[in-house]
N, C-alpha and C positions, 0 to 999 in steps of 0.2 A: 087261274089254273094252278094246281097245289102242285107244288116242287116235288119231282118224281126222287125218293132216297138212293141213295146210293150204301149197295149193302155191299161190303168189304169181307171176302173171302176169307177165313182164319189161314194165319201162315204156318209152315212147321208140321204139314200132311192133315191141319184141319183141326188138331186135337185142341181143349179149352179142359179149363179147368177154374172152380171159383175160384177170387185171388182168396190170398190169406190174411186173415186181420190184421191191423195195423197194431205193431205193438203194445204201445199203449191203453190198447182196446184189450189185448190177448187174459182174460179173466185167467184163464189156466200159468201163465204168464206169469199174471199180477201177483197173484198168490202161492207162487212157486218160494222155497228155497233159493232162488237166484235173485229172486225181485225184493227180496228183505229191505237190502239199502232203500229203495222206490217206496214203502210202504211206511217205512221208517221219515225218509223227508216227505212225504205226502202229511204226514202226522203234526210236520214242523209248518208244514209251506200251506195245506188249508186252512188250520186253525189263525195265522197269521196274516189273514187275507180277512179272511171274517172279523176279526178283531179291529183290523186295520179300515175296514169298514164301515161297522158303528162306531168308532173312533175310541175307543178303548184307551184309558192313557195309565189305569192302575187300577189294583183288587183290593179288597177284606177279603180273605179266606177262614170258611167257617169247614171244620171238621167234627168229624163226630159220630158217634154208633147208627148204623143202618138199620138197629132193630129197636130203637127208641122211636116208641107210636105217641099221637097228641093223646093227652089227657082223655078227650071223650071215646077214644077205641077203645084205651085202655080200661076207662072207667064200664065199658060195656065187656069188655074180655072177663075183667072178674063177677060184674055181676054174672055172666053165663057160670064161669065155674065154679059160685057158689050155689047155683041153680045144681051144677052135676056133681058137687061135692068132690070135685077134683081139680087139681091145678090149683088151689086157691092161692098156696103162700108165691106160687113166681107170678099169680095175675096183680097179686099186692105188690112186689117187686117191683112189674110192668107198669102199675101207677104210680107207685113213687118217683118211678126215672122219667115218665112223663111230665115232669117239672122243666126240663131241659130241653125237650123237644118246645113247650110254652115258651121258656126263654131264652131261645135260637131264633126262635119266631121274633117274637116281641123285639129282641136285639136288634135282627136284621132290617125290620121295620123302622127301625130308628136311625140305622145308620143309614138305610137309602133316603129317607127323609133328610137326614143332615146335608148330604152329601148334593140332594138334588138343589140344595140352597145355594150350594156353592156357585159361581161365574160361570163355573163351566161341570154341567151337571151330569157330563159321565168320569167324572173322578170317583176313584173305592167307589166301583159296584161290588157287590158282594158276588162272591165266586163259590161253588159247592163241586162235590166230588159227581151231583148231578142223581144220583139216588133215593134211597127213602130213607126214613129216619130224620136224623138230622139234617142231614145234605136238604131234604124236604121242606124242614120248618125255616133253614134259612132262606131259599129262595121265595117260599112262601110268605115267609116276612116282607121280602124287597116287591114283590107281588102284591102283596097288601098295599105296598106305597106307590104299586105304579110306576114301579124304578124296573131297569134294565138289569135282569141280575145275570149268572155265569150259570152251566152246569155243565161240566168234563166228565161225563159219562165212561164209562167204559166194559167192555161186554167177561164178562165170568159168571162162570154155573151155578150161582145161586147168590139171594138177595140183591144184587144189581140189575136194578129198572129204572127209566127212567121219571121220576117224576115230573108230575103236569104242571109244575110253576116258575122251570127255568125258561128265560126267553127264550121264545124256536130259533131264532137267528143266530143264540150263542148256546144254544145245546150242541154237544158234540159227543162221539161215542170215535173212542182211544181201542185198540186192540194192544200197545206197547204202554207197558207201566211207568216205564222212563220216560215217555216222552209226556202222557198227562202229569209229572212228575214236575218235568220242566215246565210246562205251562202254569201249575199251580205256582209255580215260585216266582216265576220271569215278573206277572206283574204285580207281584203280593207285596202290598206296605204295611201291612195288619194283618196278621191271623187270631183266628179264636180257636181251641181245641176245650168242647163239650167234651164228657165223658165218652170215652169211644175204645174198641178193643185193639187189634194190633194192627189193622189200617192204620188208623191215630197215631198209636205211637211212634209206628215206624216215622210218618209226612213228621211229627214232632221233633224225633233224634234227628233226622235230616236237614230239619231246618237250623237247627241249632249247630248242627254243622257246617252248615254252610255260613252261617254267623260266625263260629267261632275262628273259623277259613282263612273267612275273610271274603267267600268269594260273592258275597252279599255287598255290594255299595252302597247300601241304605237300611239306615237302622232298621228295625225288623221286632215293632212292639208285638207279643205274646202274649193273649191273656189263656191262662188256665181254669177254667170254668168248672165249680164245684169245688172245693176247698176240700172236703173229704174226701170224696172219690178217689183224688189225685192224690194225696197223701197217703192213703192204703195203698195204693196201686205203684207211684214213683217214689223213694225213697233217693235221693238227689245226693242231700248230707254225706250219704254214705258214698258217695264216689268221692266228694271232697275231702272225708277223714281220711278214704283210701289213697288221697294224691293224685287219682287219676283225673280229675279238672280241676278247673280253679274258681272258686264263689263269683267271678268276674263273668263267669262262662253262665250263669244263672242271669245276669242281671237285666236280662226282654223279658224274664217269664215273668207277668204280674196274676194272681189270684185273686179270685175273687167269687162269692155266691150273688151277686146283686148287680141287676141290667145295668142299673143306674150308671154305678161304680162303673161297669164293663163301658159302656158307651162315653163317660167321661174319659176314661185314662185314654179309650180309642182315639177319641176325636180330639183329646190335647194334644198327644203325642203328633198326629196324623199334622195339623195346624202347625205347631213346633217345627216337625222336620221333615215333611215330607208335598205340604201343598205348595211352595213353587219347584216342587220337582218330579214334575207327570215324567211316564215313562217307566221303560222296563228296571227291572231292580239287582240283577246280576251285574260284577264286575267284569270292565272289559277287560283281556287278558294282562293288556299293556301295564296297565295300573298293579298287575301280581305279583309279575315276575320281570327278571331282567331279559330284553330282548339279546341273544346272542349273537345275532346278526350286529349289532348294533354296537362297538366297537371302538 
């Protein structure tokens, strides 16, 4: 015989009302002016959890223009605009800077192949802004090698999409600039900077700042990729005639036009000072400054 329910009368003249979402649920909430703090460590505490999961212990960071296409688009963009007689001289542009996006690729390839040799084969994966262009050819590179690569997405109204060759597990899409910021840096023992416009330079002077800080605990090799590019574009010399750094403030940035070269100085310096030292790459405070407390 089925147990007869017992239905319980509403108290307080009978009235009900749905309850209200649980805050952490509250979407209107979440993305309020008030929840900022929340959405800001949401930024720090997911990407941290995922990392800390496929065991993540340190990056190469490859930067570089979002509108640098491979070789064969671009090779098909000009031939159209010599078919329409227009556009010709920036579709010839568009292939020559297709050499870069070949060797971000080619690079990246190489170094998750190196890297998968190692003991412990999620050391320097390659890490990307998680876009097209460059960010593209790099993970596509580490894709090629069947290596675990990065991409820290982040959402803005135009040329930022995700592309299809960062692993899904470490694709992530950033709404705060600062904090994909700090991710790129936290585990960086290697950066590369392909030719790229003022995304690039800005992650470049940043990093270098944080070198010159000091708030970097671990050397921080740079290579600068395209030897011309970067000399038309940074003029360096001229801040050191002017007194405001010092040639000592240059000495991560290495140049160079050739994978070869790029993947050598990586992987010496990498071996040199940085393989028995998995882990994040910011200094803890203690080591910066004097603790005032402390007496």
């Amino acid at each position: 015989m089925a147990k007869r329910k017992t239905v319980r009368k509403p108290r307080h003249g009978g009235r009900t009302q749905p309850a209200p979402p649980f805050a952490f649920l509250d979407e209107d909430f979440l993305t309020s002016t008030d929840a900022r703090s929340l959405r800001i460590l949401a930024e720090y505490l997911e990407p941290a959890a995922r990392f800390k999961a496929e065991g993540i212990a340190d990056t190469i960071v490859f930067f570089g223009s979002a509108r640098i296409k491979p070789r064969e688009e671009a090779q098909k963009d000009l031939t159209a605009a010599q078919k329409a007689h227009a556009g010709i001289g920036a579709a010839r542009q568009r292939l020559r800077m297709s050499r870069y996006y070949e060797d971000a690729r080619e690079l990246a390839r190489r170094l998750t192949e190196w890297s998968k040799g190692l003991s412990d084969s999620k050391r320097f994966v390659v890490c990307t802004g998680g876009g097209p262009g460059i960010m593209e050819a790099a993970n596509r590179g580490a894709a090629d090698a069947k290596g675990l690569n990065i991409g820290l997405n982040i959402a803005l109204p135009f040329e930022q999409e995700c592309n299809g060759y960062s692993t899904r597990s470490l694709t992530f899409q950033f709404h705060y600039f600062f904090m994909r910021k700090f991710w790129f840096a936290y585990f960086a023992k290697a950066m590369v900077f392909m030719p790229g416009g003022l995304g690039t330079m800005d992650e470049m002077m940043e990093t270098l700042t944080l070198c010159q800080t000091l708030k970097l605990k671990n050397r921080m090799p740079m290579v600068l990729y395209g030897t011309d590019f970067w000399r038309g574009v940074l003029d360096f010399n001229a801040l050191i005639k002017a007194g405001t750094i010092g040639r000592e403030d240059l000495d991560l940035l290495y140049r160079t036009d050739s994978v070869d070269d790029a993947f050598e100085f990586i992987t010496e310096e990498l071996t040199r000072t940085a393989l028995e030292r998995p882990g994040g790459t910011l200094a803890p405070w203690e080591h910066l400054v004097r603790n005032p407390l402390r007496k």
